[in-house]
PDB file with one MODEL, atoms N, CA, C and O in Angstrom:
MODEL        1
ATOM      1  N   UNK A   1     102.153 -21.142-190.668  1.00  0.00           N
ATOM      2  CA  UNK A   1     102.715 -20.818-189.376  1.00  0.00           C
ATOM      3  C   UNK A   1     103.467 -22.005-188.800  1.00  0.00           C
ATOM      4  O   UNK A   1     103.151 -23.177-189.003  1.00  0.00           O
ATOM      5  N   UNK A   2     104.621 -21.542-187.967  1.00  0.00           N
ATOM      6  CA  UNK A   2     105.254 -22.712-187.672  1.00  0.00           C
ATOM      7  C   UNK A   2     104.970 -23.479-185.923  1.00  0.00           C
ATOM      8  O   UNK A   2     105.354 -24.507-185.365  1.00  0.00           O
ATOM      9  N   UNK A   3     104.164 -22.395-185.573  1.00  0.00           N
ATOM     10  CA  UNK A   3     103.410 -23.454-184.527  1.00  0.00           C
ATOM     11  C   UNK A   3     101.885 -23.826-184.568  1.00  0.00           C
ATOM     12  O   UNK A   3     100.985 -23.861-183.729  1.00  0.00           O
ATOM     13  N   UNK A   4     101.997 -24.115-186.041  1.00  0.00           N
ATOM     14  CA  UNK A   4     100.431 -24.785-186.692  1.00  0.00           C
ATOM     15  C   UNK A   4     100.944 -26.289-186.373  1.00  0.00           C
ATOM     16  O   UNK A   4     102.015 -26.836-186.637  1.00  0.00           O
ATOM     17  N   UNK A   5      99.549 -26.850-185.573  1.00  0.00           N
ATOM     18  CA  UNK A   5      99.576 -28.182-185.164  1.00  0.00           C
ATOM     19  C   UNK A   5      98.850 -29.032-186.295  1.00  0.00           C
ATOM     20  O   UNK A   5      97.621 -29.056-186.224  1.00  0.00           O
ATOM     21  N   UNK A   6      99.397 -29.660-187.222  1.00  0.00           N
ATOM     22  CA  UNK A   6      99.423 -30.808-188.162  1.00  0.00           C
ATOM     23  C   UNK A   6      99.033 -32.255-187.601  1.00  0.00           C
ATOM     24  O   UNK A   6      99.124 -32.564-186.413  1.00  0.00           O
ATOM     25  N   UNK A   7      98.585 -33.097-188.623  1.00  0.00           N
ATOM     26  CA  UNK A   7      97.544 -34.261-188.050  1.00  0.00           C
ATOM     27  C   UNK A   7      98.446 -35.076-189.425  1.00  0.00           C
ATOM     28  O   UNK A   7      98.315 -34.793-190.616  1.00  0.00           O
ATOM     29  N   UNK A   8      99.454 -36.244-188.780  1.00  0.00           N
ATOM     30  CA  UNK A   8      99.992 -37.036-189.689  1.00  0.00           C
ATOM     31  C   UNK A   8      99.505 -38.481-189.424  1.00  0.00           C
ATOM     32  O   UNK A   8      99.468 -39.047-188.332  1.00  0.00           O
ATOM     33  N   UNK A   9      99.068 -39.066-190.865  1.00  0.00           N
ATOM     34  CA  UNK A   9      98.760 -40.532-190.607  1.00  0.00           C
ATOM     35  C   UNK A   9     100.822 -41.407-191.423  1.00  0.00           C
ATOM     36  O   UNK A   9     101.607 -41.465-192.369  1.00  0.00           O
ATOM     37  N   UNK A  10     100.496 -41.838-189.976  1.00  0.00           N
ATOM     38  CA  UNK A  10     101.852 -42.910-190.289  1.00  0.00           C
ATOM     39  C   UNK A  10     101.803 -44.259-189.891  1.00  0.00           C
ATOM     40  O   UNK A  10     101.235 -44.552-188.839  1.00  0.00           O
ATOM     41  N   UNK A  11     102.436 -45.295-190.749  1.00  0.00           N
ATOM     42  CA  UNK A  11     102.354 -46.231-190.518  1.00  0.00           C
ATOM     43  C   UNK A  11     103.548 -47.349-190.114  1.00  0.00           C
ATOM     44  O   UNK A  11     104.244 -48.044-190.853  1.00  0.00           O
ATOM     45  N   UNK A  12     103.506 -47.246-188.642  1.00  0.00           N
ATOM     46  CA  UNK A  12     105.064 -47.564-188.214  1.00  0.00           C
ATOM     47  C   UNK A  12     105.232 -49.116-188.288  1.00  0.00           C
ATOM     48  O   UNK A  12     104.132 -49.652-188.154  1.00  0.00           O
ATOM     49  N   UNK A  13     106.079 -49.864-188.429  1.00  0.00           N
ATOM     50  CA  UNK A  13     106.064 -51.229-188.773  1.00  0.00           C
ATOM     51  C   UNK A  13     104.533 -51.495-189.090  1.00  0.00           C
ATOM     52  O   UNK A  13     103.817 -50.947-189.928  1.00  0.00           O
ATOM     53  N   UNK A  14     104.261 -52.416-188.247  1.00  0.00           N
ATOM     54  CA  UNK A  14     103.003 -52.864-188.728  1.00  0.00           C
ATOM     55  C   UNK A  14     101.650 -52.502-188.045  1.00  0.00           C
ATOM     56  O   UNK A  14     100.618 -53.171-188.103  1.00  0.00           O
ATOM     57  N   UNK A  15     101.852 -51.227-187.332  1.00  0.00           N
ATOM     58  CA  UNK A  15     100.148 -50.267-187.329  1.00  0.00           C
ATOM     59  C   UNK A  15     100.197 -49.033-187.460  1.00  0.00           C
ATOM     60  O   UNK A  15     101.260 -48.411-187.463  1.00  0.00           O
ATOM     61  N   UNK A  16      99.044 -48.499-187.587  1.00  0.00           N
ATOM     62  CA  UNK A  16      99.032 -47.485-187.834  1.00  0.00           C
ATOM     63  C   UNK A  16      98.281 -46.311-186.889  1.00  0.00           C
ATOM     64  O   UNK A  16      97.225 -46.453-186.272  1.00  0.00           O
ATOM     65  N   UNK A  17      99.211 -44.992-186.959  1.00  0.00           N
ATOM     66  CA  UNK A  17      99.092 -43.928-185.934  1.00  0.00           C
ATOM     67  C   UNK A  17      98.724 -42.559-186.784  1.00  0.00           C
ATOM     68  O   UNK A  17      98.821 -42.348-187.993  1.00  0.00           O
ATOM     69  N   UNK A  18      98.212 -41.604-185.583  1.00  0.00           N
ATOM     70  CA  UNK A  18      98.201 -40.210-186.229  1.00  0.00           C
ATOM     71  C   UNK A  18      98.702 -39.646-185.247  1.00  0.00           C
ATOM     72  O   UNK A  18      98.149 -39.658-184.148  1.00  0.00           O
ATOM     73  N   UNK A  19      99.802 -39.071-185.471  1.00  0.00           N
ATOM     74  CA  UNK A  19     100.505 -38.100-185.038  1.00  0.00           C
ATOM     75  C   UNK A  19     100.607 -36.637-184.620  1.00  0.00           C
ATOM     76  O   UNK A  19     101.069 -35.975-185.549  1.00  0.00           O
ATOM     77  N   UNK A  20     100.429 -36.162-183.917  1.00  0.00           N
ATOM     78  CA  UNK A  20     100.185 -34.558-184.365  1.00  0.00           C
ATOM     79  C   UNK A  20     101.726 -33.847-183.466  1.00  0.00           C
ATOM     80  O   UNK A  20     102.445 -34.179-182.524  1.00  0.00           O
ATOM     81  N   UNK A  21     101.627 -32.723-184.446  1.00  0.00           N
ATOM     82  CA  UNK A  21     102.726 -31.693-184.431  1.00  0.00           C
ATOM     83  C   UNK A  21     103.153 -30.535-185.186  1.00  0.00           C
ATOM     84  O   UNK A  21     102.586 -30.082-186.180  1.00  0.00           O
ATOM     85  N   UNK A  22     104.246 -30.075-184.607  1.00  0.00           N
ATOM     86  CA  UNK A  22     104.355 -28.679-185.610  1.00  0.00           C
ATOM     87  C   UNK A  22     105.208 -28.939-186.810  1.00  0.00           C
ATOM     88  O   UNK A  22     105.304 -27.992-187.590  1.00  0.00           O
ATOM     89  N   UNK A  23     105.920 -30.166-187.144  1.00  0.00           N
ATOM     90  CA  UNK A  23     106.681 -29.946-188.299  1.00  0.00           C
ATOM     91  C   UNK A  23     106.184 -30.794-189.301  1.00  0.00           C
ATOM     92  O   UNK A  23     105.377 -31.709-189.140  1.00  0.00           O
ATOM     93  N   UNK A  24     106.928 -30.287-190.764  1.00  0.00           N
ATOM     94  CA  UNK A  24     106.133 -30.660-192.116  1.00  0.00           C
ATOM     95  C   UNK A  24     105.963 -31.887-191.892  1.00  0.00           C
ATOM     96  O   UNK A  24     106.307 -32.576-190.932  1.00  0.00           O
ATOM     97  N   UNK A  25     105.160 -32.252-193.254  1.00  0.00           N
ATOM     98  CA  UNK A  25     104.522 -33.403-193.535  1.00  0.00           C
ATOM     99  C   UNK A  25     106.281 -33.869-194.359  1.00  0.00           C
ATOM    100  O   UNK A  25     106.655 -35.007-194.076  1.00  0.00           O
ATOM    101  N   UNK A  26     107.020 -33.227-195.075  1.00  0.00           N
ATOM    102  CA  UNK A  26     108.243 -33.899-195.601  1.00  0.00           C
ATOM    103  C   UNK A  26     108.812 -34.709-194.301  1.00  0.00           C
ATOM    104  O   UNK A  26     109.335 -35.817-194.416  1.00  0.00           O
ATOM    105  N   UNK A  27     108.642 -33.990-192.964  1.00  0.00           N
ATOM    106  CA  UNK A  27     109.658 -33.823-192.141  1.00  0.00           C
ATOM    107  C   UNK A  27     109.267 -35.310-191.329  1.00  0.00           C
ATOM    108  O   UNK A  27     109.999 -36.206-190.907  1.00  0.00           O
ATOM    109  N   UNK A  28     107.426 -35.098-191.313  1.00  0.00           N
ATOM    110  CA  UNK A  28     107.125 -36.667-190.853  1.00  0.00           C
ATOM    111  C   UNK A  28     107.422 -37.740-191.845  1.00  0.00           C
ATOM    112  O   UNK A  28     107.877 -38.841-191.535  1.00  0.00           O
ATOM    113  N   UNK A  29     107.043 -37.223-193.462  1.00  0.00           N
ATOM    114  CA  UNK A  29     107.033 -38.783-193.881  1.00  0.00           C
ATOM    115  C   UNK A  29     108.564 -38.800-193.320  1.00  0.00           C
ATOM    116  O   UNK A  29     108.527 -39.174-192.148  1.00  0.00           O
ATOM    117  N   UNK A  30     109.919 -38.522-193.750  1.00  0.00           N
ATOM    118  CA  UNK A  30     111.127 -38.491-193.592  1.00  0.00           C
ATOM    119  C   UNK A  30     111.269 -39.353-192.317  1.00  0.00           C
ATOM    120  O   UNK A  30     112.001 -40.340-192.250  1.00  0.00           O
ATOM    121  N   UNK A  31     110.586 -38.940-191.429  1.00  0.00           N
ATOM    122  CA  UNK A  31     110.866 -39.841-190.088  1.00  0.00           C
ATOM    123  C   UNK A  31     110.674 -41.028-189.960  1.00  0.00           C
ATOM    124  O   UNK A  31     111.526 -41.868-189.670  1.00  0.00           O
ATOM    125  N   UNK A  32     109.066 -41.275-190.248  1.00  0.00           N
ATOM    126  CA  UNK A  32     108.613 -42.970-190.593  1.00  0.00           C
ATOM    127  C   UNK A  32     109.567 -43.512-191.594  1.00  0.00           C
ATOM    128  O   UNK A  32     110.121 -44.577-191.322  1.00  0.00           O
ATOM    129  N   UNK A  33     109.885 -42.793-192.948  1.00  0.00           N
ATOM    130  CA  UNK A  33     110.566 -43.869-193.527  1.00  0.00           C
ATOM    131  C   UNK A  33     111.647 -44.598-192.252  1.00  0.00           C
ATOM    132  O   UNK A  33     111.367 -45.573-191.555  1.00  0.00           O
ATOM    133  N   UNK A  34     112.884 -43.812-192.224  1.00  0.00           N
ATOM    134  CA  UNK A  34     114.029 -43.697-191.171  1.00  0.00           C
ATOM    135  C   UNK A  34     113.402 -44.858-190.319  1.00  0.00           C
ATOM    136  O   UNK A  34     114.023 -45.919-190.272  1.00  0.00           O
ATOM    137  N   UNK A  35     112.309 -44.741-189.697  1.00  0.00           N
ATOM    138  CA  UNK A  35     112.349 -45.476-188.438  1.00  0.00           C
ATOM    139  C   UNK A  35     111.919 -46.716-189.125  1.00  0.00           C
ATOM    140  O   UNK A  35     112.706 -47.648-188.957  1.00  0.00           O
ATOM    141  N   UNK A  36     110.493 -47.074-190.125  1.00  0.00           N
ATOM    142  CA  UNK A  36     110.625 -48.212-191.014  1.00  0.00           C
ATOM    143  C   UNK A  36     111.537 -49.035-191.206  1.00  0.00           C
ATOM    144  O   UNK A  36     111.553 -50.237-190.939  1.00  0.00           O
ATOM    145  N   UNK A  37     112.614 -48.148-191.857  1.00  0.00           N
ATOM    146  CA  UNK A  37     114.008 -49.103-192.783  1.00  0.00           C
ATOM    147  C   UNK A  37     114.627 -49.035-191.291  1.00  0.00           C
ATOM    148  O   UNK A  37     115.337 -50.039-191.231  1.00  0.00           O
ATOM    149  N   UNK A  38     114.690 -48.536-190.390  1.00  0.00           N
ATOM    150  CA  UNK A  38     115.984 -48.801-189.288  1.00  0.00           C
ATOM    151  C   UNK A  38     114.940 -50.297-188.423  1.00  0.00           C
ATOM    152  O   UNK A  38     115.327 -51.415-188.082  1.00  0.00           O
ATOM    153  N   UNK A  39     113.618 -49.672-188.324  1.00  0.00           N
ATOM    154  CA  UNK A  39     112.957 -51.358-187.648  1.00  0.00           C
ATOM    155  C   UNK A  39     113.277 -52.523-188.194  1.00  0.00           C
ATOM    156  O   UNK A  39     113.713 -53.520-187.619  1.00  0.00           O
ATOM    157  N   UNK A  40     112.913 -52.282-189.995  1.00  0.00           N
ATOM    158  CA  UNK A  40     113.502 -53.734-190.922  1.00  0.00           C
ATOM    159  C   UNK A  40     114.904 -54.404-190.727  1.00  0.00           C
ATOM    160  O   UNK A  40     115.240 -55.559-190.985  1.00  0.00           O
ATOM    161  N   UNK A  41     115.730 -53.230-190.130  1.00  0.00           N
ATOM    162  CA  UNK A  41     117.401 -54.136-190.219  1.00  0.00           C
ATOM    163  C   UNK A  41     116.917 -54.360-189.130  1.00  0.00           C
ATOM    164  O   UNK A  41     116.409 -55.481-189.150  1.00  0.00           O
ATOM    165  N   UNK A  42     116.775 -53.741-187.913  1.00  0.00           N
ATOM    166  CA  UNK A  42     116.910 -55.175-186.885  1.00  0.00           C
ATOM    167  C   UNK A  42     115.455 -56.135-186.687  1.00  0.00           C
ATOM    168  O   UNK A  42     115.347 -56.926-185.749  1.00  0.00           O
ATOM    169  N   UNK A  43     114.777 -56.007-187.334  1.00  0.00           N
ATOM    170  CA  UNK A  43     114.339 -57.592-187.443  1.00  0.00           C
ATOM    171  C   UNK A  43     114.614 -58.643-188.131  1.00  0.00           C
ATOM    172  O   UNK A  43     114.310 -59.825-187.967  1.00  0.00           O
ATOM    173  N   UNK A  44     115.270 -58.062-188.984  1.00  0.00           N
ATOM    174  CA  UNK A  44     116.117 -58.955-189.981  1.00  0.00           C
ATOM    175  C   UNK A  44     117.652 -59.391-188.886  1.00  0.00           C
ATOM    176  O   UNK A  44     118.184 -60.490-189.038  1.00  0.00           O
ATOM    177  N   UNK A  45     118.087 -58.585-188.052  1.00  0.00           N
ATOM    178  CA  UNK A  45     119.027 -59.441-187.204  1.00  0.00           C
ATOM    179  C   UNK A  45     118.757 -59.730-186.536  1.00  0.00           C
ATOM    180  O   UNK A  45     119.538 -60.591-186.130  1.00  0.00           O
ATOM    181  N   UNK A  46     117.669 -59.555-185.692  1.00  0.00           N
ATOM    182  CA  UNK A  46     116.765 -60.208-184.391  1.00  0.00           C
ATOM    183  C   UNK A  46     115.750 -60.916-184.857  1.00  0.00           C
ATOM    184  O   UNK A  46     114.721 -60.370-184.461  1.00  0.00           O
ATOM    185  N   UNK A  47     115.517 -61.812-185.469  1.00  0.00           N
ATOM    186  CA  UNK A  47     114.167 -61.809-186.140  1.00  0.00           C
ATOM    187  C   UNK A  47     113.021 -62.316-184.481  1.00  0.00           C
ATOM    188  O   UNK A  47     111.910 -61.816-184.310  1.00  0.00           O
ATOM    189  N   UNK A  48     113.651 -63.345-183.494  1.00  0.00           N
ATOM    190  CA  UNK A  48     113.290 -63.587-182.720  1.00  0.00           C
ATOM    191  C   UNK A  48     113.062 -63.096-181.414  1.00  0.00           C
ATOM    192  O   UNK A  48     112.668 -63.766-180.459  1.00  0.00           O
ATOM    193  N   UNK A  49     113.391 -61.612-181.426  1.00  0.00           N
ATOM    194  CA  UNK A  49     112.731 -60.625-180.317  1.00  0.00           C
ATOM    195  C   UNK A  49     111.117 -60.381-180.899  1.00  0.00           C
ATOM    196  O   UNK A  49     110.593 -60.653-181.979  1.00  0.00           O
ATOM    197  N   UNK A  50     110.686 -59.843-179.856  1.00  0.00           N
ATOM    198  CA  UNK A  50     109.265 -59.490-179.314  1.00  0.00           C
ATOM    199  C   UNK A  50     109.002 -58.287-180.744  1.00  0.00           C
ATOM    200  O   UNK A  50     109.899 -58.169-181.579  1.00  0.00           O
ATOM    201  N   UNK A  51     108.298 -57.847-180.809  1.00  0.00           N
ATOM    202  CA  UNK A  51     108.339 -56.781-182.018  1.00  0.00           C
ATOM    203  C   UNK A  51     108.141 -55.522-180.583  1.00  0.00           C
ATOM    204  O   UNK A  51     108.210 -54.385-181.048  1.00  0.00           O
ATOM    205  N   UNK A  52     107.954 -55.523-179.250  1.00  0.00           N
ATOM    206  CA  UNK A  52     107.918 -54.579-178.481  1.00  0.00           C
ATOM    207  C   UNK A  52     109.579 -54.562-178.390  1.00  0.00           C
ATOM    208  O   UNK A  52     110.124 -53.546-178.821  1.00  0.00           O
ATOM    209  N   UNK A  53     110.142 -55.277-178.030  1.00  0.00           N
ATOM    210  CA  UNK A  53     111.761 -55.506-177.564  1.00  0.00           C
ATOM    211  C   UNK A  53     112.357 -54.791-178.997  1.00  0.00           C
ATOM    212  O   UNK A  53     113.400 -54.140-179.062  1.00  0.00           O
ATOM    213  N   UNK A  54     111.581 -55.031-179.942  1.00  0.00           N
ATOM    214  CA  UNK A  54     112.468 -54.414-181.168  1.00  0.00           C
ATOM    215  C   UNK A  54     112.199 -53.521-181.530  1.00  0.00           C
ATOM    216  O   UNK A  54     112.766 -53.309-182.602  1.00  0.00           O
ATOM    217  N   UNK A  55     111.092 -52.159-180.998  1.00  0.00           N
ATOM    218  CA  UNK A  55     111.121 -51.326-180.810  1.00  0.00           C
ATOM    219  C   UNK A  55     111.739 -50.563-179.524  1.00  0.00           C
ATOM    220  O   UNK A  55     111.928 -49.351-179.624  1.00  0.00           O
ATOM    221  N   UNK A  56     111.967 -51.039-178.668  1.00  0.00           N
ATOM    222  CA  UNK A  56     112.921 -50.703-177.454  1.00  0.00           C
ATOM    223  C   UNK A  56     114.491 -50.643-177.965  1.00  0.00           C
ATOM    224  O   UNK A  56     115.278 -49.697-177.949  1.00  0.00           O
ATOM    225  N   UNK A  57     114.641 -51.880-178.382  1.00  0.00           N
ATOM    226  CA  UNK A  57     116.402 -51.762-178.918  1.00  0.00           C
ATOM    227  C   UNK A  57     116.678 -50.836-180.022  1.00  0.00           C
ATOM    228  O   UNK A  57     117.878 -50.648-180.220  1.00  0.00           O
ATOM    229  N   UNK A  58     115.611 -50.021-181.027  1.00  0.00           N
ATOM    230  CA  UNK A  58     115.059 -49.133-182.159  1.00  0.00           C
ATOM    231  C   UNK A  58     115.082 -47.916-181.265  1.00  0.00           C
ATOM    232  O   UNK A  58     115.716 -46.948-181.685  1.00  0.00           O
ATOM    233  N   UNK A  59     114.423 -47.816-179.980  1.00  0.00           N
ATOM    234  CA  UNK A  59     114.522 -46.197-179.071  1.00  0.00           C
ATOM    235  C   UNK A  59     115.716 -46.214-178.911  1.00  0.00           C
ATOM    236  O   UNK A  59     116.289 -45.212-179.340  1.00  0.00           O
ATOM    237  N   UNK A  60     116.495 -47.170-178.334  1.00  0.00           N
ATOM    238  CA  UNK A  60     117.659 -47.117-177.318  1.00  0.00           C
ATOM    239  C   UNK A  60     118.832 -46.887-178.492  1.00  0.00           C
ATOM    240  O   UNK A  60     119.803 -46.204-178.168  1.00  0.00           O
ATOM    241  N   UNK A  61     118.766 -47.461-179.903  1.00  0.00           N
ATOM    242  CA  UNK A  61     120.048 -46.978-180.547  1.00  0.00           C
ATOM    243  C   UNK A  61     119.652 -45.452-181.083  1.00  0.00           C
ATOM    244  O   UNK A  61     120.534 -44.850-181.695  1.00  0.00           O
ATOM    245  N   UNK A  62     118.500 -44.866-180.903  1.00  0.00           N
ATOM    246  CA  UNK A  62     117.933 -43.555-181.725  1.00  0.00           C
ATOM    247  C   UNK A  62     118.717 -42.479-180.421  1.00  0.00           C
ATOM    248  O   UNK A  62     119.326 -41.444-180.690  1.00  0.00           O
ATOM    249  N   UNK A  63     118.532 -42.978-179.148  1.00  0.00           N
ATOM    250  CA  UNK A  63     118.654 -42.004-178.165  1.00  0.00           C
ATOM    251  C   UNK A  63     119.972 -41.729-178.220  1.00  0.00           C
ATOM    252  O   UNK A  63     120.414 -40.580-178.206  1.00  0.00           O
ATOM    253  N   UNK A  64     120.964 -43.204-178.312  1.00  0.00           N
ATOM    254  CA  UNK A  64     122.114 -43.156-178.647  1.00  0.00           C
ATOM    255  C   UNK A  64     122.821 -42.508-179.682  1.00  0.00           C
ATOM    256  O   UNK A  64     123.935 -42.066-179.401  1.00  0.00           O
ATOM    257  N   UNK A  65     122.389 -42.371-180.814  1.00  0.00           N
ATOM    258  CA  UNK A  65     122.474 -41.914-181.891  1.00  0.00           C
ATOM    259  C   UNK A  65     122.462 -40.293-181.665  1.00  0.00           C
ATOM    260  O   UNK A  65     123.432 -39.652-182.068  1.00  0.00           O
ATOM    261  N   UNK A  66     121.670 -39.809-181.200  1.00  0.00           N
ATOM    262  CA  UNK A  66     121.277 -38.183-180.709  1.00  0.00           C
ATOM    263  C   UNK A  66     122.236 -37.518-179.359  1.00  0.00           C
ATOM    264  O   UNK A  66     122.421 -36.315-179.171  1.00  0.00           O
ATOM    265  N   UNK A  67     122.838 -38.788-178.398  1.00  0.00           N
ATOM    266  CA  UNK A  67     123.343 -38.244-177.509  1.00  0.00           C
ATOM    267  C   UNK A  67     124.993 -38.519-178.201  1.00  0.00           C
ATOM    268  O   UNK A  67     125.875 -38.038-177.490  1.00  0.00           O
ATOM    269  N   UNK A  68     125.430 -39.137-179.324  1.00  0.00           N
ATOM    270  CA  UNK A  68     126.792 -38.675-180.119  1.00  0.00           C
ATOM    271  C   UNK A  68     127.046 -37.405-180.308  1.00  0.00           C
ATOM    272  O   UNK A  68     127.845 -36.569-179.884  1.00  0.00           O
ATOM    273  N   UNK A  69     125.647 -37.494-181.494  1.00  0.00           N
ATOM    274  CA  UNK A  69     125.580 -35.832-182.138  1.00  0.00           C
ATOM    275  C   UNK A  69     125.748 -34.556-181.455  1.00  0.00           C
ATOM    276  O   UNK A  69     126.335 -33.539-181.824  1.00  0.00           O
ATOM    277  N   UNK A  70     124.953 -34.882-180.114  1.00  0.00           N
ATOM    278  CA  UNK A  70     124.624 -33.787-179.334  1.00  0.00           C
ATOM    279  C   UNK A  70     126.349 -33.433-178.933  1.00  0.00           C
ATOM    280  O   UNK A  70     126.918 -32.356-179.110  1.00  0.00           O
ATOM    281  N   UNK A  71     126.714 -34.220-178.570  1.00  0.00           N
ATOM    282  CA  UNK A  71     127.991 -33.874-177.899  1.00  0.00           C
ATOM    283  C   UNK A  71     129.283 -33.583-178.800  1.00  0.00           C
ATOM    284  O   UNK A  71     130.289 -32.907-178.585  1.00  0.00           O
ATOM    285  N   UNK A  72     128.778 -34.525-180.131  1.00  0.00           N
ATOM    286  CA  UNK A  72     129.933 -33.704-180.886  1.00  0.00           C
ATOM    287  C   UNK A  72     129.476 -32.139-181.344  1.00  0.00           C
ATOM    288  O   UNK A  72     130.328 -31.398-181.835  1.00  0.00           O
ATOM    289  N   UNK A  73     128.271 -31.741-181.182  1.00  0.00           N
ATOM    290  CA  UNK A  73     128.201 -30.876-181.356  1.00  0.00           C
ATOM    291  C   UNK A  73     128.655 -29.786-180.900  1.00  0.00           C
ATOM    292  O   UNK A  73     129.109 -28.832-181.531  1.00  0.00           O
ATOM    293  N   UNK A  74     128.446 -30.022-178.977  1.00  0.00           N
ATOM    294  CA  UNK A  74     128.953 -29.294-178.368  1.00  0.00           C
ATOM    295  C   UNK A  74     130.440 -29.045-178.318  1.00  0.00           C
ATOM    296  O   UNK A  74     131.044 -27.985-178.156  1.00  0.00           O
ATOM    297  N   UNK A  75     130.759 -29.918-178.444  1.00  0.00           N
ATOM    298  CA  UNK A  75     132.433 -30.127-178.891  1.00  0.00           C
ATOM    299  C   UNK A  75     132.799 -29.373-179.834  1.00  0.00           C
ATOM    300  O   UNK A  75     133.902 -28.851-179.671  1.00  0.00           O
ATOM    301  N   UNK A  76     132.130 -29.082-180.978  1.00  0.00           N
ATOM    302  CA  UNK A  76     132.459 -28.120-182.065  1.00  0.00           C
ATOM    303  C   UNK A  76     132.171 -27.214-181.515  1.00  0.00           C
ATOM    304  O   UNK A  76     133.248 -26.619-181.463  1.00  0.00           O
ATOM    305  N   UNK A  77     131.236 -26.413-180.863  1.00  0.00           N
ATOM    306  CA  UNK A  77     130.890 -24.879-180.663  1.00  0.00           C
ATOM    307  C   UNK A  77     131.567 -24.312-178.939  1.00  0.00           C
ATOM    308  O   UNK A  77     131.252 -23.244-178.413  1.00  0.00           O
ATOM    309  N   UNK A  78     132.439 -25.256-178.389  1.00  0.00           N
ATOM    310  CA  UNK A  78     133.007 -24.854-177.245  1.00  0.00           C
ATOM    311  C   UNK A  78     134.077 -23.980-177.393  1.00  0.00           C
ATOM    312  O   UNK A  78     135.033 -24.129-178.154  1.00  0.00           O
ATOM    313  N   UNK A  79     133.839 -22.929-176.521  1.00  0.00           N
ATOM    314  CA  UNK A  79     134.843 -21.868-176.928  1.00  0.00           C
ATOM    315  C   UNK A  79     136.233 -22.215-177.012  1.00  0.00           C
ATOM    316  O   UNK A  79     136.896 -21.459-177.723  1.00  0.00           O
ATOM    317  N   UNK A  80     136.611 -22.806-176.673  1.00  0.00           N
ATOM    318  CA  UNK A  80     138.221 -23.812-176.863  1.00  0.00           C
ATOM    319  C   UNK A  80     138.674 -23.943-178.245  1.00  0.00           C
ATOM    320  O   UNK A  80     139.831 -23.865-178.659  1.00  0.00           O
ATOM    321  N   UNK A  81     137.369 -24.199-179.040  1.00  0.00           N
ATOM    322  CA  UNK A  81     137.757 -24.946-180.379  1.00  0.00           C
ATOM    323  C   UNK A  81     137.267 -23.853-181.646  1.00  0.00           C
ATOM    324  O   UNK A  81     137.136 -23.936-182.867  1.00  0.00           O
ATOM    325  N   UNK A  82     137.080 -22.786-180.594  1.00  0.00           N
ATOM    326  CA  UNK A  82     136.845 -21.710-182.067  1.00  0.00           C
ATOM    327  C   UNK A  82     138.000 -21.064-182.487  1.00  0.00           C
ATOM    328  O   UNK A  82     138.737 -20.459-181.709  1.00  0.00           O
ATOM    329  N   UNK A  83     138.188 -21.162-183.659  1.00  0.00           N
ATOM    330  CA  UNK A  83     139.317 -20.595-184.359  1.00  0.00           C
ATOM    331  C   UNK A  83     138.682 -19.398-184.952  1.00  0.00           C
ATOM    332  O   UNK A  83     137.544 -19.284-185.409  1.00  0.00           O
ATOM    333  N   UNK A  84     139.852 -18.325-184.835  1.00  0.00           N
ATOM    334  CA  UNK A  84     139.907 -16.852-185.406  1.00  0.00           C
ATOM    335  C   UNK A  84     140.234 -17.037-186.863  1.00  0.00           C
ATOM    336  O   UNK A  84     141.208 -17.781-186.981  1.00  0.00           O
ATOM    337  N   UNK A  85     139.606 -16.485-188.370  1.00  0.00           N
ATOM    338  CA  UNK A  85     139.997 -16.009-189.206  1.00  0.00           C
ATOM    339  C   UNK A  85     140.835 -14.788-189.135  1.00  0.00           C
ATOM    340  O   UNK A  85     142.025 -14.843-189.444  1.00  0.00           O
ATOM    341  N   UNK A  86     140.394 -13.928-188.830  1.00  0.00           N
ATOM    342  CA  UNK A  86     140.787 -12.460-188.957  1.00  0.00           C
ATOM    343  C   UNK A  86     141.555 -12.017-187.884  1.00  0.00           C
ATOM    344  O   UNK A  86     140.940 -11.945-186.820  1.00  0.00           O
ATOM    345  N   UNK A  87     142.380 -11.794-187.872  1.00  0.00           N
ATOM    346  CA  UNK A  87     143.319 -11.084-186.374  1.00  0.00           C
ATOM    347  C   UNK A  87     143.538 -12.169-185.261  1.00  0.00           C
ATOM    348  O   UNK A  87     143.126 -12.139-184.101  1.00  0.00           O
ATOM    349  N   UNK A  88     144.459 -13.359-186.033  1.00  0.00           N
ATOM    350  CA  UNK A  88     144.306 -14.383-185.266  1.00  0.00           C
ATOM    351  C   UNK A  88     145.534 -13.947-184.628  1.00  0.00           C
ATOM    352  O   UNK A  88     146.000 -14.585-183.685  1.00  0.00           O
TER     353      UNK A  88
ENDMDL
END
């Protein structure tokens, strides 16, 4: 069922959490990796922020990242930009 609540152990930089939610276990590991390898580049360019500050600058480019998408999205599905195949 897809609003079966799931119990994920993840291990985000350096502790570890359990998570709970409705989507797969592909869908969590998939995430930790992502957020893992995206924490490693910027501590590797920050090495001297806080490891809290480098999870803050880690939210703040993710939110950023989602409020692109979101809008190019909307940008694609605005009635302006739909094109007719058939009986154009």
């Amino acid at each position: 069922m897809a609003d079966e609540k799931r119990r994920y152990r993840a291990r985000l930089g350096d502790r570890d959490f359990t998570i709970v939610g409705n989507s797969s276990v592909e869908h969590m590991a998939a995430v930790t990796k992502k957020l893992n390898d995206e924490l490693d580049q910027i501590q590797k360019l920050a090495p001297k922020l806080s490891r809290q500050d480098q999870a803050l600058l880690l939210a703040f480019n993710s939110i950023s990242d989602q409020l692109k998408i979101q809008d190019e999205l909307e940008e694609l599905t605005a009635p302006d930009n739909v094109n007719l195949i058939d009986g154009e």
